[in-house]
C-alpha positions as CSV (number, residue, x, y, z in Angstrom):
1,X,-31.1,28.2,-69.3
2,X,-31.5,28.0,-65.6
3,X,-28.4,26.1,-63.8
4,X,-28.1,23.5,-60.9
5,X,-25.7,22.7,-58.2
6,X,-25.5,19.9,-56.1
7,X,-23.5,18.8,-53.5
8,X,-23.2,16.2,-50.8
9,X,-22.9,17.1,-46.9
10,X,-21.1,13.8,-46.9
11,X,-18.2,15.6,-48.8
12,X,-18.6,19.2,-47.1
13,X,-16.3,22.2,-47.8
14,X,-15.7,22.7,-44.4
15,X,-16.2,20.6,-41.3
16,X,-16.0,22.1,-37.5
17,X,-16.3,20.0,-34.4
18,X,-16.4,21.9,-31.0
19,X,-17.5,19.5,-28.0
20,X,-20.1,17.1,-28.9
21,X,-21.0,19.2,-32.0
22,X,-20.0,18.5,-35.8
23,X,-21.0,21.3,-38.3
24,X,-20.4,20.3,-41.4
25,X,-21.0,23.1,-44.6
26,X,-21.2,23.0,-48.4
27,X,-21.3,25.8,-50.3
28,X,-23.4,26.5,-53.7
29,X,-22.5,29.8,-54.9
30,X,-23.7,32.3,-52.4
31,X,-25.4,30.1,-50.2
32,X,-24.3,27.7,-47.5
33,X,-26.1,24.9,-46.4
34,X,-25.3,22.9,-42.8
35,X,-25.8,19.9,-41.5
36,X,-25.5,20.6,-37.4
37,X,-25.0,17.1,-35.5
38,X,-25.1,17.3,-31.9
39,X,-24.7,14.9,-29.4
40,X,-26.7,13.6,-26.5
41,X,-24.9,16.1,-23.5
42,X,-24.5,19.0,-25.8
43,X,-25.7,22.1,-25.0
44,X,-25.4,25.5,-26.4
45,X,-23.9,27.5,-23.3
46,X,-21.1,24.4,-22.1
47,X,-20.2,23.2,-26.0
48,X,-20.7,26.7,-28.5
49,X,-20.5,29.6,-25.7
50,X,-16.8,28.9,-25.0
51,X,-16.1,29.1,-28.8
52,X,-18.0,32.1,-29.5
53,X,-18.0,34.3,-26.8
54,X,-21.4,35.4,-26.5
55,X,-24.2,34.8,-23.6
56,X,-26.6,33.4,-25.5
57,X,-26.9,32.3,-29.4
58,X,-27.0,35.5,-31.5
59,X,-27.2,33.8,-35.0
60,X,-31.2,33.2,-36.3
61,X,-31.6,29.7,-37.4
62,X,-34.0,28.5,-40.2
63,X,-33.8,24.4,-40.3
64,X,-34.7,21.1,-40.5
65,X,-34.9,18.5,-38.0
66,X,-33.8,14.8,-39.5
67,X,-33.7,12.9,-36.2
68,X,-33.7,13.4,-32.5
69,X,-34.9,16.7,-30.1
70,X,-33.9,20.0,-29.6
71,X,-35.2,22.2,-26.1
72,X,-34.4,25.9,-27.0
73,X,-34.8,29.0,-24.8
74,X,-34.9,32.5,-25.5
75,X,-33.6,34.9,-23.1
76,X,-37.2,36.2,-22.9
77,X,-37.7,33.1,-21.1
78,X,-39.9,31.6,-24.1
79,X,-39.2,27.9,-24.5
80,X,-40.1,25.2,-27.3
81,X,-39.4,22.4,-28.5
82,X,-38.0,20.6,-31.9
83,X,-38.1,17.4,-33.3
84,X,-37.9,15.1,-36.2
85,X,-39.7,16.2,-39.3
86,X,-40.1,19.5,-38.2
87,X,-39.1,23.1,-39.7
88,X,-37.9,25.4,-37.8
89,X,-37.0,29.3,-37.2
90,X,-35.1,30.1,-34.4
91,X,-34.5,33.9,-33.4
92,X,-31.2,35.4,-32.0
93,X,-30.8,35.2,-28.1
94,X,-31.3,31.4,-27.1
95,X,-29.9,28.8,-25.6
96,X,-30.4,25.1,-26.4
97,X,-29.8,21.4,-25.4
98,X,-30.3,18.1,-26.9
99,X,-32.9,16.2,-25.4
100,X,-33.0,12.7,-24.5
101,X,-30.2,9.5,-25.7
102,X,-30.2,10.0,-29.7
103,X,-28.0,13.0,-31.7
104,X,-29.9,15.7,-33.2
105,X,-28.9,16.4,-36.6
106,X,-31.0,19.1,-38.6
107,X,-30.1,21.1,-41.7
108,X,-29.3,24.4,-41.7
109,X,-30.3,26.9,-44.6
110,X,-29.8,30.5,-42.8
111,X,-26.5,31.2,-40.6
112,X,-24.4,27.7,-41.3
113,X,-21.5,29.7,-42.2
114,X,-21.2,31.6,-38.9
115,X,-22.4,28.8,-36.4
116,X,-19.6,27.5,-34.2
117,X,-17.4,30.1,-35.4
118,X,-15.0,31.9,-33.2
């Protein structure tokens, strides 16, 4: 008999909150699943850099975008854009910024156990 597990990101196993971020992650057996909020001002290099260490984002990213917009930059100098409704897959070596007045939150099914980690 196949089994299911669900869980709430309202009642997350583990919540971190750098500057104008909040991560928060459940965990269903091997897998983590994140729900990134970021607020309008955040970027990558001023809010996740410090915390990290790294020059740009090394983690690749496979989402979901629930509300507001995401700019991302690669250090090839390739830029797009995200927004609400769209899936995403990111690639290591960007940087990124919230766009406009309204938080982004997106889910997170690949990395959301090492993002914002230090």
């Amino acid at each position: 008999m196949a089994s299911t597990e669900a869980r709430s990101l309202d009642q997350p196993d583990e919540t971190r909150t750098p500057d104008k971020t909040k991560v928060d992650i459940v965990r269903l057996g091997d897998n983590e699943v994140g729900r990134f909020t970021f607020a309008p001002g955040w970027r990558w290099s001023d809010c996740i850099k410090p915390v990290v260490g790294t020059d740009s984002c090394q983690l690749s990213h496979l989402g979901y975008v629930v509300s507001g917009h995401l700019h991302v930059v690669g250090d090839d100098g390739a830029e797009s854009d995200v927004g609400p409704g769209d899936a995403y897959a990111i690639d290591p070596g960007h940087d990124a910024w919230v766009v406009g007045d309204e938080p982004f939150v997106g889910i997170e099914f690949k990395s959301a156990g090492e993002y914002a980690r230090g």
